[in-house]
C-alpha positions in Angstrom: 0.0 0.0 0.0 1.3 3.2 -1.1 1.8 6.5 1.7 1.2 8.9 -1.8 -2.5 9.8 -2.0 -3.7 10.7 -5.9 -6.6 13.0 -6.9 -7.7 15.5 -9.2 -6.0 18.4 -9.5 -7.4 21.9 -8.2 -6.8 25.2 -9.3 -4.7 25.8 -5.9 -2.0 23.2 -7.2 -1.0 25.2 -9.8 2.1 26.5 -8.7 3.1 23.5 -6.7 2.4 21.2 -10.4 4.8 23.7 -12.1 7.6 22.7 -9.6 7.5 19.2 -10.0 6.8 20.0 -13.2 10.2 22.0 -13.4 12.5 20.0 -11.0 11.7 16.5 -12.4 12.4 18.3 -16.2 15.9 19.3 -14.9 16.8 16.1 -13.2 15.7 14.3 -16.3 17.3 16.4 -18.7 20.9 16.8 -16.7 23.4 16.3 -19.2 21.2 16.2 -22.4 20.5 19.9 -22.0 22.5 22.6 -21.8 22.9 24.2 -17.9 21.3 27.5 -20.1 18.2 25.8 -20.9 18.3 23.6 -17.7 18.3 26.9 -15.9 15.1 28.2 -18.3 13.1 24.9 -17.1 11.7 26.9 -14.3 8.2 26.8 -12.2 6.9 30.4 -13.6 7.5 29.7 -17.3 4.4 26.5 -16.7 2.4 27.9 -14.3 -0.7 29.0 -15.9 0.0 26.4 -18.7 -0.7 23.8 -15.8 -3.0 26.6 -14.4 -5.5 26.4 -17.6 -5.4 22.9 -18.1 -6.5 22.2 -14.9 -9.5 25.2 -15.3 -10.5 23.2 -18.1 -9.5 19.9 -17.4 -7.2 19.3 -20.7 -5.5 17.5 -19.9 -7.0 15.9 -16.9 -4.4 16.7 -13.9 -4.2 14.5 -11.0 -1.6 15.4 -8.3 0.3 12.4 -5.9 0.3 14.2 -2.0 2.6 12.7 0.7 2.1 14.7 4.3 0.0 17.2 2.1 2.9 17.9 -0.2 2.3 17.4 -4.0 5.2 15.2 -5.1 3.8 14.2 -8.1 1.4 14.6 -11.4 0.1 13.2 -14.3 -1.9 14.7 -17.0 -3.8 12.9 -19.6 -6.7 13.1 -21.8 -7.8 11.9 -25.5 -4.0 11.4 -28.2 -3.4 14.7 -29.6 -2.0 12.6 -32.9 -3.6 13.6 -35.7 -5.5 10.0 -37.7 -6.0 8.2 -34.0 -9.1 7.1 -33.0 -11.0 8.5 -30.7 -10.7 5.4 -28.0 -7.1 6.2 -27.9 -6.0 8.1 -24.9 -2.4 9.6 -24.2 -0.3 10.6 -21.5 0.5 14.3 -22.0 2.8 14.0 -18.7 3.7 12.2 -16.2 6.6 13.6 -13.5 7.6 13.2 -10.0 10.0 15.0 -8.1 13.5 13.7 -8.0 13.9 12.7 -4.4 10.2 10.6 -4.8 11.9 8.7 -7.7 11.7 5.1 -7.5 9.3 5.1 -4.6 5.7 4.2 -6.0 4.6 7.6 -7.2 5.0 7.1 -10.7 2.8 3.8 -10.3 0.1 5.4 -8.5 0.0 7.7 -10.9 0.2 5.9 -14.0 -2.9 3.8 -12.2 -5.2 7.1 -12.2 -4.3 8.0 -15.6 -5.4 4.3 -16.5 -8.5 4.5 -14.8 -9.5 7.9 -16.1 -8.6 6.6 -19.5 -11.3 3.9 -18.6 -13.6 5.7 -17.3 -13.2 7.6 -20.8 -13.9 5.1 -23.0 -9.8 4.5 -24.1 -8.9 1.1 -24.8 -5.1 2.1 -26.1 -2.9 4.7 -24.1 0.1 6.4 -25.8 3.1 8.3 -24.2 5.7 10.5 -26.0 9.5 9.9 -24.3 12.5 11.2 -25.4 14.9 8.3 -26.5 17.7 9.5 -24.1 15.7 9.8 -21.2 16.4 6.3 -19.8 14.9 6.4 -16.6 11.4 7.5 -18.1 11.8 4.4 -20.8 12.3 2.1 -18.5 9.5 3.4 -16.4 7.3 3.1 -19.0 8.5 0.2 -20.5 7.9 -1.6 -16.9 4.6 -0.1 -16.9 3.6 -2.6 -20.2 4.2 0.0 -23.6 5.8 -0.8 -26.4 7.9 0.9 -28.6 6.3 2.1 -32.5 9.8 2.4 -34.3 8.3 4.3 -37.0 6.9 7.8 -34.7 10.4 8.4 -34.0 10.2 12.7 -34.4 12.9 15.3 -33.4 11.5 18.1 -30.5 13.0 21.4 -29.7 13.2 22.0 -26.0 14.6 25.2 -26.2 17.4 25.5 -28.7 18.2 22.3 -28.3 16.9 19.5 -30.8 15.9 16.3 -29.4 14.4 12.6 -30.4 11.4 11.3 -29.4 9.5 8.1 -30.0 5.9 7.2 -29.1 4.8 3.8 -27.2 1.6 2.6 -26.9 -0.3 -0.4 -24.7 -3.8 -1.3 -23.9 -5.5 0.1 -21.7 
């Protein structure tokens, strides 16, 4: 039984999204970015991004709490791919704070998004990861996704160029 407690997202969390949002993004990206553009990954620059998107619930948001501290959130909703059907749902984003890595958090979260996803009427989830983010592959390779070899696309994340590659399980 996990200590982390998940639930939906409320305009108050905001801010406290945008850090995890902004810490896990730097821990992730340590030594594929730039310290420039790691510096640029900060809380203020996602704010109301995460702010909006919980307002209007796209993507849905839910948060992980431990001791009434947001450690944790995922957002996901219906694939933004252009030609998918419309049972196909898709992990927008899914990131925990650095020091909670490895301890359940992730899974918890990855089980809301799943139901939600359910409850949506999804019966295929997709995720987006870059390719030299290993510690998010693996995750989400554990979690049952499989790699499709042939989304492979190149992102910017600030001036930096990077490859991505889309996996995809049932729901």
């Amino acid at each position: 039984m996990s200590d982390y407690e998940v639930r939906p997202a409320t305009l108050r969390d905001a801010k406290a999204v945008a850090e995890v949002h902004a810490a896990a993004a730097r821990a992730a990206y340590d030594g594929i970015l730039p310290d420039d553009e790691l510096r640029a990954l900060a809380p203020a620059t996602r704010e109301a991004k995460w702010r909006e998107a919980i307002e209007f619930s796209e993507p849905q948001v839910q948060v992980a709490e431990l001791d009434g501290e947001i450690v944790g959130f995922v957002g996901f909703d219906r694939s933004r791919d252009p030609k998918t059907p419309s049972t196909t749902g898709e992990i927008w984003a899914l990131h925990v704070k650095p020091e909670h890595w490895g301890k359940g958090v992730g899974v918890a979260l990855w089980d809301a998004a799943r139901d939600g996803l359910e409850e949506e009427g999804c019966t295929v989830v997709t995720i987006w990861v870059p390719l030299r983010n290993d510690r998010a592959m693996r995750f989400i390779e554990l979690a049952g996704f499989k790699r499709e070899m042939k989304t492979a696309k190149t992102t910017a994340i600030g001036s930096v160029k990077i490859e991505e590659i889309r996996l995809k399980r049932s729901v």
